[in-house]
N, C-alpha and C positions, 0 to 999 in steps of 0.2 A: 636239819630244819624240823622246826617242832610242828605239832597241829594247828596252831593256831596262825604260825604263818604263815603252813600253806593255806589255810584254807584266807587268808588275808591275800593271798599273793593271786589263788584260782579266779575272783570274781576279774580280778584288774589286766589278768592276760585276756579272762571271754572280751571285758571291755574292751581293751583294745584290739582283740580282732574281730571286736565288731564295728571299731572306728574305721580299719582297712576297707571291712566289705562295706560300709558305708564311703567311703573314699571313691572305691572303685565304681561303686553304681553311680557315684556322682561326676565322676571323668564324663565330659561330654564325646558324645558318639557320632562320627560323618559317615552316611552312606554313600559308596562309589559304586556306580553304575556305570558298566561300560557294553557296548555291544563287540567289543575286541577282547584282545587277549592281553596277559601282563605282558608289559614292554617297559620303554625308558621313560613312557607317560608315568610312570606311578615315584621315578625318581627326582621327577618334575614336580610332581604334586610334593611330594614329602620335601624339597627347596622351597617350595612356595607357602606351607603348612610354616616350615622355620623361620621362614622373612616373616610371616604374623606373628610369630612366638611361642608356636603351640609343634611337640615332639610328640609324634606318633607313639603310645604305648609309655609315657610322663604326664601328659597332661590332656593328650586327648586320646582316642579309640578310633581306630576306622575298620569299617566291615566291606570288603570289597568283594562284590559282585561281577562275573566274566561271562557275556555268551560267547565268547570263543566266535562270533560269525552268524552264529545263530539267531537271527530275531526273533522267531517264534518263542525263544526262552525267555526275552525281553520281561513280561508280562509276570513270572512266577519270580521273577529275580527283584523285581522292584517291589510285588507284594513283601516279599520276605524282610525288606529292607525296612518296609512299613509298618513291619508285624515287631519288629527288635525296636523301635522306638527312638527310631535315630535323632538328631538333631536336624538334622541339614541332608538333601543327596545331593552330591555332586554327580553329573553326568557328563560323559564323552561320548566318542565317535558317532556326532550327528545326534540330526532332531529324533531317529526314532528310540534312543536313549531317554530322552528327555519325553519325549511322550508315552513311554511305559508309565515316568515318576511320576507325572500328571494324572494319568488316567488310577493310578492307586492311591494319588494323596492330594487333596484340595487345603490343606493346611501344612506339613510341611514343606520349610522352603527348599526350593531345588533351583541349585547353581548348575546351567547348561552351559557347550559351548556347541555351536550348532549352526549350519549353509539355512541360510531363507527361513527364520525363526517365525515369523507374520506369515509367511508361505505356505508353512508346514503347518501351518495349526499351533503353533505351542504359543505366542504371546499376541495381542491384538496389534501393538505398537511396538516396534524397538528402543523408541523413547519415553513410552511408560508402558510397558510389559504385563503393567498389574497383576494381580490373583497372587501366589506363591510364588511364581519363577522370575528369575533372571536372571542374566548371563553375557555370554559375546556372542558376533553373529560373526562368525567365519564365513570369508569372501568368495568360498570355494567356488560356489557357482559361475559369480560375478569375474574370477579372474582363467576360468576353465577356454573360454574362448581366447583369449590372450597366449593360453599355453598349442592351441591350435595354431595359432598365428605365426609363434616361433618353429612350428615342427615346419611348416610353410617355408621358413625362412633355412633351418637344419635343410631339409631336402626340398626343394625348388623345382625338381622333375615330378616330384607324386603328385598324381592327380584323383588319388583316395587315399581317405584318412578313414581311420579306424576308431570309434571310441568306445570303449569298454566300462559299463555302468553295470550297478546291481538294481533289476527290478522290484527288488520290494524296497531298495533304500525310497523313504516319502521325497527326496527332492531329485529324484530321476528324473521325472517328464519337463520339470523346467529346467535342469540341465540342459536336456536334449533338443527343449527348443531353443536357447541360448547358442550353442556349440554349431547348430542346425545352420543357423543366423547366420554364424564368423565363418560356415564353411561354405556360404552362400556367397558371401562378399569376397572369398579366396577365387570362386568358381573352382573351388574342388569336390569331388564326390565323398561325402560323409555316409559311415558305413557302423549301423547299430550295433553291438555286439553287449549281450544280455549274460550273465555271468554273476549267480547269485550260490555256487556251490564248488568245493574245489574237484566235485567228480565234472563239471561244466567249464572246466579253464581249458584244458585241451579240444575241446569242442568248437570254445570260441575262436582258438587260433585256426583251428582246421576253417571254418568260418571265411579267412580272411584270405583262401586263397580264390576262389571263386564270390562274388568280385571281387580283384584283387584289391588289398590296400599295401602302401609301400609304407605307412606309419600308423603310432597306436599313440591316442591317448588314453591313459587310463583314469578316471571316474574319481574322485574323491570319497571312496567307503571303506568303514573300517576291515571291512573281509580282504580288500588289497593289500592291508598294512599288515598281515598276518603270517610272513615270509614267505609266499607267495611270488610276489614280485621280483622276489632275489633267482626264482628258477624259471621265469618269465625270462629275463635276460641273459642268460647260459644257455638256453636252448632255443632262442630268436635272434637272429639279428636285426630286424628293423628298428629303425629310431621311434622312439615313444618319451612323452610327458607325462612325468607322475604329480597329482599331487599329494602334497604334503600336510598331513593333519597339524604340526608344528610351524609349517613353514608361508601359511596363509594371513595372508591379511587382516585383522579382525576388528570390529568395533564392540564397545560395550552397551547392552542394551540394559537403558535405566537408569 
């Protein structure tokens, strides 16, 4: 190769690796915010990412965010999201997810899926949500006393239930009046049980023997979905109702 072709050849390689890095910053960017940990939600989202037409690390970018359980991370994980310049946040496990994204960004939009959406503070209306968010409003709440109802039905001698909620999740207290309600119409004793750390899961079962309860529902939060649950059942045996962050009811808001 003579001089003159490389140096005809040098400008048109920078050019085209400056077409790449231009490429690359041009891939559009989702930020996922979750207050859980990876699980088979993220193989859910990457199916649902391909039914639109868009492959993770081809055509688009996702920067995914984990507090592991943690809410108080909430708040530095959403800034960071908003500091990278994302397009979009997606949010899971519940409103306080989605009101991290809120409270760091009034412009972009943030897709939640989220129990008592009007409830919690994140949208005025389920049917116009306005500002940047919207999303589904998962039934959790709405179908919580329902799963009280069946434990009723499972064991027909207890006459205390156990429910197991996390204090800082935002739609604890109208849970608890809800659940309060259906274990009022049972005429069974409903017995609180607060559970927001895993040094506090043996604490709360110790909890359950004075006053007894002979069953547990357990609360719809993401700290539950975090294999937890799986040594809840190995070393208890009372019937208990979970729910399921996949497996709830939802509507779309907007």
């Amino acid at each position: 190769m003579n001089r003159r072709q490389f140096l005809f050849l040098l400008p048109g390689g920078m050019i085209t690796a400056a077409a790449v890095r231009a490429q690359q910053k041009a891939m559009p960017m989702i930020g996922f915010l979750s207050v859980g940990s990876p699980g088979p939600l993220v193989a859910a989202f990457h199916r649902g990412l391909s039914e639109a037409g868009w492959v993770e690390g081809k055509n688009v970018a996702v920067e995914y965010r984990w507090a592991e359980g943690h809410y108080d991370r909430l708040p530095a994980l959403a800034a960071d999201l908003v500091s990278r310049n994302v397009e979009v946040i997606v949010t899971t496990g519940g409103a306080a997810s989605a009101l991290a994204a809120k409270d760091a960004t009034a412009t972009i939009p943030i897709v939640f899926s989220a129990a008592d959406p009007v409830g919690s503070g994140l949208v005025a209306s389920v049917a116009r949500p306005s500002g940047n968010l919207t999303g589904f409003s998962i039934l959790s709440t709405e179908l919580t006393p329902k799963r009280l109802e069946l434990l009723c039905e499972l064991a027909p001698q207890a006459r205390g239930i156990a429910l197991l909620v996390n204090p800082i999740n935002p739609v604890t207290e109208p849970l608890i009046r809800v659940v309060q309600e259906a274990a009022d119409a049972k005429r069974v004793q409903l017995r609180i049980l607060y559970c927001a750390s895993a040094n506090e899961i043996e604490a709360a079962f110790a909890a359950l023997v004075e006053p007894h309860a002979s069953a547990l529902v357990v609360g719809a939060d993401p700290f539950f979905f975090t294999g937890a649950s799986s040594s809840w059942r190995s070393q208890h045996t009372m019937p208990f109702r979970r729910s399921t962050l996949n497996g709830n009811s939802s509507r779309p808001a907007g």
